[in-house]
C-alpha positions in Angstrom: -9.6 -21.3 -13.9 -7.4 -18.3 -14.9 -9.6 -16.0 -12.2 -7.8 -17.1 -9.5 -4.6 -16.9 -11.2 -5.3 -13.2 -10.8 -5.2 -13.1 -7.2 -2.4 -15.7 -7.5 -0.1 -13.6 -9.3 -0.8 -10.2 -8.2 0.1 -11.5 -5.0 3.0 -13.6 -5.7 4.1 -10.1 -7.1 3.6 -8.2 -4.0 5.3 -10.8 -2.1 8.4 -10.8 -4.1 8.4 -6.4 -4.1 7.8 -7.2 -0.1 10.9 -9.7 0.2 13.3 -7.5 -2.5 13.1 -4.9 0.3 12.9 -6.2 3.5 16.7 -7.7 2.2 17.8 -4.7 0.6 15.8 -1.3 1.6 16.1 1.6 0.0 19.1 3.6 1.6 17.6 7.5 0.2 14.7 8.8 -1.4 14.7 7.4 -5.3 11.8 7.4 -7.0 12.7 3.7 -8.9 13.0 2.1 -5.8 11.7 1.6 -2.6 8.5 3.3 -0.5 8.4 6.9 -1.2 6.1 9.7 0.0 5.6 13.5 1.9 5.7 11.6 4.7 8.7 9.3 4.6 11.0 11.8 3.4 10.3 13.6 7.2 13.9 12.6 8.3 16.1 9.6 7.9 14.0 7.7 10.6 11.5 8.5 9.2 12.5 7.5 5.9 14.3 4.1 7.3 10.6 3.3 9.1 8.7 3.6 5.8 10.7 1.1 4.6 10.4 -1.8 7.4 7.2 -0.8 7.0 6.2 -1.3 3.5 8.1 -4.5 2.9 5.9 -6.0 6.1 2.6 -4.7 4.5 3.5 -6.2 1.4 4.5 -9.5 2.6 1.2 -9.2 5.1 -1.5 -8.3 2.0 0.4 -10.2 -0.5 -0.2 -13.4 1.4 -4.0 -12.7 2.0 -4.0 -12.2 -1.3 -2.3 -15.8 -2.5 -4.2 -17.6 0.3 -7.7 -15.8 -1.1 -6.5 -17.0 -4.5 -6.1 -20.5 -3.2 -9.3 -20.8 -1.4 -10.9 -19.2 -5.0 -9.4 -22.3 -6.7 -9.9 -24.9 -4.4 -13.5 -24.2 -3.6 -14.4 -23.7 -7.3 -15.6 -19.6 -6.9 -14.2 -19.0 -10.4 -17.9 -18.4 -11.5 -17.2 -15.0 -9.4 -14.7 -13.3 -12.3 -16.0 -9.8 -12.4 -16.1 -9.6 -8.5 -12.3 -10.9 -8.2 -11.1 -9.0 -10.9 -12.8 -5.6 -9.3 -11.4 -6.6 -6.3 -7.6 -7.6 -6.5 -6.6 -3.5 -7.0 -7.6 -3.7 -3.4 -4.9 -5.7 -2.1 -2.2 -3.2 -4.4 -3.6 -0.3 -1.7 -3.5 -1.7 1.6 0.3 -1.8 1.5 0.2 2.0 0.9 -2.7 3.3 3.0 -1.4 1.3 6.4 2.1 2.1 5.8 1.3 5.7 5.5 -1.2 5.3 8.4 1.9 3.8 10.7 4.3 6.4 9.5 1.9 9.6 10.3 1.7 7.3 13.9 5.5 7.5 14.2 5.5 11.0 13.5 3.2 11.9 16.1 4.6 10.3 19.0 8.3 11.7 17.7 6.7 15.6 17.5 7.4 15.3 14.4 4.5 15.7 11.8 4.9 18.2 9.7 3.0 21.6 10.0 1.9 21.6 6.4 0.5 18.1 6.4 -3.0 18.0 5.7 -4.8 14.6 6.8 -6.4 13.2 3.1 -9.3 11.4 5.5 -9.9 15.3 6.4 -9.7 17.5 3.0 -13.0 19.4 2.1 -13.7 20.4 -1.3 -15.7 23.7 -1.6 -17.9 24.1 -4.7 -16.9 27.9 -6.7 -18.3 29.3 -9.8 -17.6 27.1 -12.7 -17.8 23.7 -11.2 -14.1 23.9 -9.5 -13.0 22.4 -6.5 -10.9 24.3 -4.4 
């Protein structure tokens, strides 16, 4: 019974962080509050975007998430604990990965992507003498 409270809560949670700042969005960068990455901190469009954008994707995933939590309760899938609680850490990342997705999106049809930005999809790790990535 309490497995499905996990998805429940979690995205109860995510809803609330979603609704807090679609109301009230961050006005700078402040690591306490509010979306921050490299990416968002661009400009202050840039910056303003990340926001809308966040507070949708958690509104969007936390929802799945509650609805998922539902359906785990009402069609008795409780029996499934280790896969829900392995999975719910999913719903936590989708809000990041698409919001930085959309943002790298804006940047590119505004020329204005950084220079230095390398794409995380595209990093290669070379193997050196002592077991090191570089």
């Amino acid at each position: 019974m309490k497995e499905n409270m996990i998805y429940i809560f979690c995205g109860s949670l995510i809803i609330a962080v979603g609704i807090i700042w679609l109301i009230s969005p961050a006005q700078r960068p402040n690591r306490l509050y509010g979306y921050l990455s490299y990416l968002a901190q661009v400009n202050k469009d840039s910056f303003k975007f990340a926001q809308r954008r966040a507070s949708l994707y958690c509104l969007l995933f936390g929802g799945i998430q509650v609805i998922l939590g539902l359906l785990i309760r009402f069609l008795n899938w409780d029996r499934y604990f280790l896969f829900w609680l392995l999975t719910f850490y999913f719903f936590i990342l989708f809000p990041i990965i698409w919001t930085e997705k959309s943002l790298k999106k804006f940047l590119i049809k505004r020329h204005e992507l950084p220079k230095d930005y390398v794409d995380p999809d595209k990093v290669k790790h070379k193997r050196t003498k002592g077991f090191k990535d570089q």
